[in-house]
Phi, psi and omega in degrees: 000142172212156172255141176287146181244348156216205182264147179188169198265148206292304190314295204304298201303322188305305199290320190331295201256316155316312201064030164271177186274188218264328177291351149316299203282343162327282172312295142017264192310311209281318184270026231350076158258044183226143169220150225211079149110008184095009181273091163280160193236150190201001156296106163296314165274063188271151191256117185249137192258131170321166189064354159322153170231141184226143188231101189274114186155131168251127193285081156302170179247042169253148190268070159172155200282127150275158176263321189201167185182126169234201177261357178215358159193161186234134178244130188231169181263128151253132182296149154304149203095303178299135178259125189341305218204165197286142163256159161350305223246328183214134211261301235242304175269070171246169167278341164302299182281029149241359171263010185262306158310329190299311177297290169335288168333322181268344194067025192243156180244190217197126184241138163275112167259004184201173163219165164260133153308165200292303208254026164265141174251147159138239198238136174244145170282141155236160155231183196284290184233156176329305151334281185311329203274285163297332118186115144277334196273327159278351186216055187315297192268051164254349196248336188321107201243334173191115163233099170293087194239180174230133188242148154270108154261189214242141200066185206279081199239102149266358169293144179262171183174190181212111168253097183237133189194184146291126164220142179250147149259154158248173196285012143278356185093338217255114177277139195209141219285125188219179189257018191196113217150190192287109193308119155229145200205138186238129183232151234221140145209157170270149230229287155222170181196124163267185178311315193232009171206166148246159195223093231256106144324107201234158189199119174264169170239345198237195169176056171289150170315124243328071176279340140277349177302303177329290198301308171296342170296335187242032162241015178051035163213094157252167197305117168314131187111328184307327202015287195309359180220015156119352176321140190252347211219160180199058194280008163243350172077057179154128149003072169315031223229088173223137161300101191285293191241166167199123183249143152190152181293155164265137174303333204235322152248047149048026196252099197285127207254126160227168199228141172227167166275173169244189195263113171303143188293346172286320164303323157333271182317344185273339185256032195248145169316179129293149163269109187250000000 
């Protein structure tokens, strides 16, 4: 939310103050996620006074933020805990079925094209219609442009990098590094480093199963929380793992959409001065 300080027209404020482009901002308006004094607006030229308040974020009954929305997909921050997609054991508290009502409601259907782990948070992508659905689902890493995360490990890691190598599963599920297997490769930077973590910049070229968990384990920093690759600690009680930006071309306007997540606060927070 921000207050206006002069007269100015809602679109010009929006690019102003979002720093989106102006058809970004547009979409906004159109999907009425804007709102003016609690009031939603779907005018762009609708008129703002100083002392105006405008509140950008469209308020839904979905339990977790969205990020976008359009006619051919909706990106949502998926919390950590939640799981991508129905399991055996669970139909309904997934994050596909509650944005597939979500949709439903509205008369639109709903596709999972990527997933998160259950206990990685940040931005999941769905689409709309089918066409687009199929392919993106056939040609992924041709439209794919960036998958971004941010991890909390566990020491001191200032080192930058590249990790490419091969991973397999074993008859524990557990993926591991082998000399023959899924090509994956990861690139690295620290971000901040405290006394006793780090705040790691992860960017994939692959996206194999917990292809990064792997990777940060095996620079002996593994992601806090992590038990299963080896974490000794766990100070935020959930997984250091959230998917920040995501990018891709769209098949069809050929117009590369990207999405970011903000950095949960609590991650934040562990990289804050101490107060003495």
């Amino acid at each position: 939310m921000y207050k206006v300080t002069k007269d100015e027209l809602l679109l010009d404020s929006l690019v102003e103050h979002t720093r989106k482009k102006r058809n970004d901002c547009k979409s906004l308006l159109k999907y009425k996620s804007v709102q003016v004094n609690g009031e939603v607006q779907t005018y762009h030229a609708f008129e703002l006074h100083p002392g105006d308040e405008v509140e950008v974020g469209k308020k839904t009954n979905l339990p977790f933020e969205l990020l976008y929305e359009d006619d051919d997909m909706i990106v949502i921050n998926k919390p950590s805990g939640l799981v991508s997609e129905e399991t055996r054991n669970n139909k309904y508290q997934t994050a596909f079925y509650m944005v597939m009502e979500y949709c439903r409601k509205k008369r639109q259907q709903c596709y999972l094209v990527h997933r998160l782990d259950q206990d990685t948070s940040g931005v999941l992508m769905f689409v709309k219609n089918k066409k687009l659905y199929q392919e993106l689902t056939h040609n992924w890493n041709k439209y794919v442009k960036t998958r971004g995360y941010v991890a909390i490990l566990e020491g001191q890691c200032r080192k930058s990098g590249t990790i490419k190598n091969h991973l397999v599963e074993d008859k524990q599920l557990k993926m591991r590094i082998a000399k023959e297997g899924q090509l994956a490769i990861t690139h690295y930077k620290p971000l901040e480093v405290s006394k006793d973590y780090t705040m790691m910049e992860v960017f994939l070229d692959t996206g194999r199963k917990n292809q990064i968990r792997v990777h940060m384990a095996s620079l002996n920093h593994p992601i806090i929380g992590d038990r299963k690759y080896g974490a000794r600690t766990n100070p935020l009680k959930r997984l250091g793992l959230h998917a920040h930006e995501f990018a891709f071309t769209h098949p069809f306007t050929h117009k590369i959409m990207t999405f970011k997540a903000p950095l949960p606060s609590s991650f934040k927070q562990m990289f804050k001065p101490s107060k003495r």
